[in-house]
RONUTOR-236294 format. One record per residue (C-alpha): residue number from 1; residue in three letters; x, y, z. Coordinates in pm, whole numbers, plus 50000, padded with zeros to 5 digits. Example, Ala and Ser with C-alpha at 12.3 -4.5 7.8 and 13.67 -1.06 7.14 Angstrom:
BEGIN
+-----+------+-------+-------+-------+
: pos : code :    px :    py :    pz :
+-----+------+-------+-------+-------+
:   1 :  ALA : 51230 : 49550 : 50780 :
:   2 :  SER : 51367 : 49894 : 50714 :
+-----+------+-------+-------+-------+
REM end
This chain:
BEGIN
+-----+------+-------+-------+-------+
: pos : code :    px :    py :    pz :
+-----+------+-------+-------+-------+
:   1 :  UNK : 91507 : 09805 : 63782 :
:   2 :  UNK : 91642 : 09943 : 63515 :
:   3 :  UNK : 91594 : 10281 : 63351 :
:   4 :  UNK : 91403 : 10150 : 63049 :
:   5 :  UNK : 91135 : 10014 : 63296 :
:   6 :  UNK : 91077 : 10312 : 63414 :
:   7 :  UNK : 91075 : 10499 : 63084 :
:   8 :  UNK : 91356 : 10716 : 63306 :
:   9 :  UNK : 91137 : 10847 : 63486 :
:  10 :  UNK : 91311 : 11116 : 63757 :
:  11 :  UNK : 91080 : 11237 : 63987 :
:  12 :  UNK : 91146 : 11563 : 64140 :
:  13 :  UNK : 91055 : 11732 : 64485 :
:  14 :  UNK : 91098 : 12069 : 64625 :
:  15 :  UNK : 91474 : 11881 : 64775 :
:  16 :  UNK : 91478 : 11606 : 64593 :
:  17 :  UNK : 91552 : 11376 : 64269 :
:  18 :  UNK : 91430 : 11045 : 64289 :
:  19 :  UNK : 91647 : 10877 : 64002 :
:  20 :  UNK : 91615 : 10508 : 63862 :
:  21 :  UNK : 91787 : 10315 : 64034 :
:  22 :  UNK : 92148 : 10202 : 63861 :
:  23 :  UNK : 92444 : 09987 : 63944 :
:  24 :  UNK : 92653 : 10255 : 63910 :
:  25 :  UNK : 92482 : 10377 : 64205 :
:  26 :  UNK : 92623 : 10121 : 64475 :
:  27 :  UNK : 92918 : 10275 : 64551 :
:  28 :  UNK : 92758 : 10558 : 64720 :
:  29 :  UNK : 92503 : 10350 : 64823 :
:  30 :  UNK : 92645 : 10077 : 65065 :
:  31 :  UNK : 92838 : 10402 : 65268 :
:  32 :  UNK : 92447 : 10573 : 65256 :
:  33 :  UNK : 92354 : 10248 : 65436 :
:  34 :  UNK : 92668 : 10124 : 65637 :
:  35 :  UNK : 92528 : 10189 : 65944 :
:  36 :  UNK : 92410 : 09884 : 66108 :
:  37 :  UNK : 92194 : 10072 : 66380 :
:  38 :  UNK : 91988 : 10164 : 66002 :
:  39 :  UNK : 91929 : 09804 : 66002 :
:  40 :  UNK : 91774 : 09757 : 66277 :
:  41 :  UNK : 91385 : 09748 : 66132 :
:  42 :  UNK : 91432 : 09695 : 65820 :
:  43 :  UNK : 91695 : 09326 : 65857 :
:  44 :  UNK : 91979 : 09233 : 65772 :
:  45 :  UNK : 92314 : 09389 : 65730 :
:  46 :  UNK : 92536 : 09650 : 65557 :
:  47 :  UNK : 92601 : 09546 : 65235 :
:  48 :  UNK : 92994 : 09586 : 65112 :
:  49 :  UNK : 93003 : 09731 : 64760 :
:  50 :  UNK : 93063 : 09444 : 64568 :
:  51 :  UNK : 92762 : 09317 : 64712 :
:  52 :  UNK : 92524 : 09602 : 64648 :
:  53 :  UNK : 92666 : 09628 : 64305 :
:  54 :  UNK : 92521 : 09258 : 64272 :
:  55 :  UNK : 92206 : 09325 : 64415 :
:  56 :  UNK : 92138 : 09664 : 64235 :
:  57 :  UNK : 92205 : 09434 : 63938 :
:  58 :  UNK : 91951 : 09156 : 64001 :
:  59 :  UNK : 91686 : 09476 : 64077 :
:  60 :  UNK : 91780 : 09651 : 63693 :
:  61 :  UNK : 91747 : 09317 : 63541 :
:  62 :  UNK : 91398 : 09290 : 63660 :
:  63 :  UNK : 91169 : 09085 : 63798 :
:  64 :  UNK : 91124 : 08744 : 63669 :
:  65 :  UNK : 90773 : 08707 : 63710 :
:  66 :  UNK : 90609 : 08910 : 63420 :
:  67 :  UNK : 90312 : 08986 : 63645 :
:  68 :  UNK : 90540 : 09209 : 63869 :
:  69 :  UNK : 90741 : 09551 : 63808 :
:  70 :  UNK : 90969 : 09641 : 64000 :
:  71 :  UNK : 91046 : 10012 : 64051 :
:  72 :  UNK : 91306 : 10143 : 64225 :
:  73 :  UNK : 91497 : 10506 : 64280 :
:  74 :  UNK : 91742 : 10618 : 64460 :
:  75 :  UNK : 91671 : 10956 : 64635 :
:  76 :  UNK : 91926 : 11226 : 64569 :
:  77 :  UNK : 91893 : 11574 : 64804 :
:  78 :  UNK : 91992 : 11831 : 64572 :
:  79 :  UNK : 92142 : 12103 : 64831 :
:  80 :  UNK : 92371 : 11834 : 64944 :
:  81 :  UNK : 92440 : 11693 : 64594 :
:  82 :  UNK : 92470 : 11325 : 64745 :
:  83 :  UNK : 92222 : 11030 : 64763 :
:  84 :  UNK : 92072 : 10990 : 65036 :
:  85 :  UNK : 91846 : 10663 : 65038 :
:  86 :  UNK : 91616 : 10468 : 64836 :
:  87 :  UNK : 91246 : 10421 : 64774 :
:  88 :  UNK : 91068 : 10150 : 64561 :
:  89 :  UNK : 90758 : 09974 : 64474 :
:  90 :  UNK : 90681 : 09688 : 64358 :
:  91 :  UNK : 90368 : 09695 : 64161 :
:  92 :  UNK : 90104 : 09402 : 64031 :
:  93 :  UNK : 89760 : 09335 : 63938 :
:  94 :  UNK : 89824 : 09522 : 63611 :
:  95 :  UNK : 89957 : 09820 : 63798 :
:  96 :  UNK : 89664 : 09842 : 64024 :
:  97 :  UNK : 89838 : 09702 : 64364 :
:  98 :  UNK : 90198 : 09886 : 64457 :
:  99 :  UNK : 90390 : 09789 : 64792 :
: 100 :  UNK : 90609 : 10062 : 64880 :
: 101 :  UNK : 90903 : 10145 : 65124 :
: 102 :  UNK : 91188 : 10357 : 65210 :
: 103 :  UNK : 91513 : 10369 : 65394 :
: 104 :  UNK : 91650 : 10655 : 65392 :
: 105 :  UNK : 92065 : 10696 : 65554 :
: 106 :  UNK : 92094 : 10723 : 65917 :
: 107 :  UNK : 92277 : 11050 : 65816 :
: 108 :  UNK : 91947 : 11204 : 65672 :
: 109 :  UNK : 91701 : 11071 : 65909 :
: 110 :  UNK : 91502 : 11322 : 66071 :
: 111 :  UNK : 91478 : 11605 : 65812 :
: 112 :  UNK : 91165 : 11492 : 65649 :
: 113 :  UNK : 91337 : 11351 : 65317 :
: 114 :  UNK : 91174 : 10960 : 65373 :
: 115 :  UNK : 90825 : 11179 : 65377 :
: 116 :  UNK : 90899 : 11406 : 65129 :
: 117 :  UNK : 91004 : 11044 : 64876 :
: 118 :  UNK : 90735 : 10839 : 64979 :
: 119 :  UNK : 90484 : 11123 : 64902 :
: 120 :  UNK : 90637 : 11163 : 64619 :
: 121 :  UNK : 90673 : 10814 : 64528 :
: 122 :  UNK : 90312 : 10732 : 64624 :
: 123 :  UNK : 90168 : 11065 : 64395 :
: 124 :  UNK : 90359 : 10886 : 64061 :
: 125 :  UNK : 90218 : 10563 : 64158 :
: 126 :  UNK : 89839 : 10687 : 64195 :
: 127 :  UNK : 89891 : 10885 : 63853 :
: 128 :  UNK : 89969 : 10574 : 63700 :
: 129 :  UNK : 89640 : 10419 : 63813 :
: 130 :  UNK : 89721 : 10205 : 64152 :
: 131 :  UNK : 89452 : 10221 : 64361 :
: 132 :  UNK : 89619 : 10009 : 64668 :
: 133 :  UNK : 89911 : 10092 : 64829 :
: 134 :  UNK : 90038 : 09884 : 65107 :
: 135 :  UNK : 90356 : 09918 : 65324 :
: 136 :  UNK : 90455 : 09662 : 65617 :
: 137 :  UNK : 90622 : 09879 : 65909 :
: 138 :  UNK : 90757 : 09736 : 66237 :
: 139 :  UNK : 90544 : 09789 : 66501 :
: 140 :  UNK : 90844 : 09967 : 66702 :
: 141 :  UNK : 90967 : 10215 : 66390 :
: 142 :  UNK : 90752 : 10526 : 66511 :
: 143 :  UNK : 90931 : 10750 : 66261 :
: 144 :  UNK : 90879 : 10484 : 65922 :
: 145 :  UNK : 90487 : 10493 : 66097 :
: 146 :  UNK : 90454 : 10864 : 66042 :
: 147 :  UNK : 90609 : 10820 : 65709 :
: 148 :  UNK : 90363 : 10588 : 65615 :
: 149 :  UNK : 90062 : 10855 : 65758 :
: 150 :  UNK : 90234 : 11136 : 65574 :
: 151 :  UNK : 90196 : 10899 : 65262 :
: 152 :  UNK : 89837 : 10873 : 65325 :
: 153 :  UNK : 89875 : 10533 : 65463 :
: 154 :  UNK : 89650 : 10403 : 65771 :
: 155 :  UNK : 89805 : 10126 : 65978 :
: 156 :  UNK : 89542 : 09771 : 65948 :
: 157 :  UNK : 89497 : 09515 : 66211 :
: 158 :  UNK : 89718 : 09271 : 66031 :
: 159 :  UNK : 90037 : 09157 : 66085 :
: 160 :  UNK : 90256 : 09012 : 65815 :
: 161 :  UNK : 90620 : 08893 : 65908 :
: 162 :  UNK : 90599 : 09093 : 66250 :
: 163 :  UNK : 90509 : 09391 : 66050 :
: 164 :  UNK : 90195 : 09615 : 66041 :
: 165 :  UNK : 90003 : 09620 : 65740 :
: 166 :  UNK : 89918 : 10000 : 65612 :
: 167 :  UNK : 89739 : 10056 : 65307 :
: 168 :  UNK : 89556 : 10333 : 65109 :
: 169 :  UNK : 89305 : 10232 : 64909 :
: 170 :  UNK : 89227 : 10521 : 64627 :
: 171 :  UNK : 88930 : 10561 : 64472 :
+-----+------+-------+-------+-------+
REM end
């Protein structure tokens, strides 16, 4: 996604910058998310650099389907000075329907930054007037689960691609 998307929008936390997402970011990025243990729920594997920088390309440019936005940040902890994951939505039904996630470094994991992003993330979203938010979780990642409560997600009964279905419907 690129900046002009997003109107450059930088969302800031008590810890945290959540910054539009650029190519320039890759670099840092594919040694945030070398680890292949990281990989484990979320698929797939490390990306090298040159790939990232490809993919992180094909996000700024866009999605090709008008009907969709895609928004997507990378999440910088201030303190530390370094990026330390990524969150994104991607958002339809005229800005009314946003699936979310989060990966956040193996590095980072455990000090509350993937809650303190998707909160974060979700709060901008709501302002902007969605009033579904859905994220698929694997039924196994107990830690992206409490992310997802902490979000104000509650986990459905459906399954989609081996992955629970939480939503938060706003009103």
């Amino acid at each position: 996604m690129s900046a002009a998307d997003d109107d450059g929008v930088t969302v800031r936390t008590d810890r945290l910058d959540l910054v539009p997402l650029a190519v320039a970011h890759a670099d840092e990025m594919a040694v945030v998310l070398a680890d292949p243990a990281l990989h484990v729920f979320i698929g797939g594997a490390p990306l090298t650099p040159p790939e990232l920088r490809a993919r992180y390309g094909r996000l700024a440019a866009g999605s090709p389907d008008p009907g969709v936005r895609w928004r997507n940040w990378v999440v910088r902890l201030r303190a530390e000075e370094r990026l330390t994951g990524t969150v994104q939505a991607t958002v339809t039904d005229g800005g009314r329907v946003a699936e979310v996630a989060w990966v956040i470094g193996t590095e980072w994991q455990g000090r509350g930054i993937a809650t303190e992003a998707a909160r974060a993330l979700t709060a901008l979203l709501v302002s902007e007037g969605a009033r579904l938010l859905v994220a698929h979780v694997h039924p196994a990642h107990t830690a992206s689960a409490a992310v997802a409560r902490a979000a104000g997600l509650t986990p459905t009964d459906r399954l989609e691609d081996g992955e629970v279905r939480w939503e938060r419907r706003v009103v």
